[in-house]
N, C-alpha and C positions, 0 to 999 in steps of 0.2 A: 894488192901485193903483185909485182909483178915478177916471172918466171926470173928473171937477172938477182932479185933479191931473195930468193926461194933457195936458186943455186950457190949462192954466195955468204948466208948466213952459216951461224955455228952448225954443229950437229945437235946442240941442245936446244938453239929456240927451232930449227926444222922439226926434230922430235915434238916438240912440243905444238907447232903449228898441225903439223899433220894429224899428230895423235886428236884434234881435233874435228879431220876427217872423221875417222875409223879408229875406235879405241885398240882392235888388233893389233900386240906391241911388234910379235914376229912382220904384221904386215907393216907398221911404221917402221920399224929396223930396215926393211928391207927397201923402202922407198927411200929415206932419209939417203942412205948406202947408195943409192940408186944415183945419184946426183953427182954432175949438172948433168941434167936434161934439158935436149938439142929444141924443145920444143911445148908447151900445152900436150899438145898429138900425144909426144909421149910422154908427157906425168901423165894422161889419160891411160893409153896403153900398157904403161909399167904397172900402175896401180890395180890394173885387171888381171895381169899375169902375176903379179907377185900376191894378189887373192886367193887364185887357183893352185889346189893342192896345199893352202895350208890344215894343219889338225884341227880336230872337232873342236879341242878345248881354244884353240886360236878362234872359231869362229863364234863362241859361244862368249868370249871374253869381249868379242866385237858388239854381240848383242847387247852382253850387260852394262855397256856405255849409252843405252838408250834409256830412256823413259816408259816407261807404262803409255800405251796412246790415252790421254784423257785424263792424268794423272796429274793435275797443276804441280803437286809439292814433287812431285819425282820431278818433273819435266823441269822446276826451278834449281834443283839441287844437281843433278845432271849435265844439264845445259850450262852450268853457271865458266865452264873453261869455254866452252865454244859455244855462248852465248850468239856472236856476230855470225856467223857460219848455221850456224841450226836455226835460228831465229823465222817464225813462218810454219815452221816447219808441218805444225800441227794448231796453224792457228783457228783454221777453221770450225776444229773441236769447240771451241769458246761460245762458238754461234747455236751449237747444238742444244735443245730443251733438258731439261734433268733426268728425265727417263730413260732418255738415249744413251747419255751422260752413264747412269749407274747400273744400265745393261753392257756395254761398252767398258766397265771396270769389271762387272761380274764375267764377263766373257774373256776379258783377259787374265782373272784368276785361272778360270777353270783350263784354258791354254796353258798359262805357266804348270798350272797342274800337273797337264796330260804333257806335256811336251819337256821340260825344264826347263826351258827358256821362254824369255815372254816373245809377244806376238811383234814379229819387224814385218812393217810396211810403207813403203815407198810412200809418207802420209803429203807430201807439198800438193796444193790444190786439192783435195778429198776433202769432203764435209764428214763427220761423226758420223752420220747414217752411212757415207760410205765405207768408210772404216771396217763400223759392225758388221757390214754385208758382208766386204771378205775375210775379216775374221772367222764367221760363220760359215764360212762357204770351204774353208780349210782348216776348221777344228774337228774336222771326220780325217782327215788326212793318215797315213801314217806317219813314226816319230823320222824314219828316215827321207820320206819326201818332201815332211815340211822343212826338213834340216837346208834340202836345197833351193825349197821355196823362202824361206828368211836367207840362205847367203847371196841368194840374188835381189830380194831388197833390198841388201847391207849394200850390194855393190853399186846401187841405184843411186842412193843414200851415196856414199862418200864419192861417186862421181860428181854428183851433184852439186857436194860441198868442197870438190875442187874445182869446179868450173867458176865457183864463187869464189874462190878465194884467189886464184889467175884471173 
């Protein structure tokens, strides 16, 4: 797609396109609204500033458009709007043995557990063992640092998935 056809569609398929960025509807409202932009540069830039300072429940609603890492039936049922855009995303999980596999779900329970949200990370190019490691490495964390550690995944994530879709 290029930025000319971003800027120039409705506000319903833009909502729609973006929403498949970052499921954040405050943060799609405000990007959609956001439009035309003079550039890439800034759908990038707007899209980080209109991140910052939104509510907890805006960033939590961003999470819950993800998948479980390692979760095929979430990952298909999730994915299934921005299939073309996510796609990759966690492919390398598939390569990973069973063990890895069902430590890797029991470790994302016990996250969702402790935290209420599941575990967001930057997963494009990570294998499963790397995955686990930083799950591991930030389930000691407390509830408000991991809050900043997943919206800076989220922001990694839907940078990402605008770079691909410009």
């Amino acid at each position: 797609m290029s930025l000319a056809q971003l800027n120039t569609m409705s506000d319903a398929e833009a909502t729609e396109i973006i929403t498949q960025c970052c499921s954040a509807q405050t943060w799609v409202q405000r990007m959609t609204a956001g439009r035309p932009y003079a550039s890439a540069e800034e759908v990038f830039t707007s899209a980080d500033r209109h991140w910052q300072g939104l509510r907890e429940a805006d960033y939590l609603q961003a999470f819950d458009g993800h998948p479980k890492i390692g979760d095929v039936g979430s990952l298909k049922a999730k994915y299934a709007n921005s299939k073309a855009l996510a796609s990759g995303e966690q492919a390398l999980v598939s390569d990973a043995d069973e063990q890895v596999i069902a430590e890797l779900a029991q470790r994302n329970n016990d996250y969702l557990e402790k935290f209420g949200f599941i575990f967001i990370v930057f997963a494009s190019g990570k294998s499963a063992e790397q995955m686990l490691a930083l799950l591991q490495a930030r389930i000691g964390n407390s509830r408000a640092n991991e809050l900043v550690n997943a919206c800076e995944q989220q922001r990694l994530i839907f940078q990402r998935r605008l770079e691909a879709l410009l």
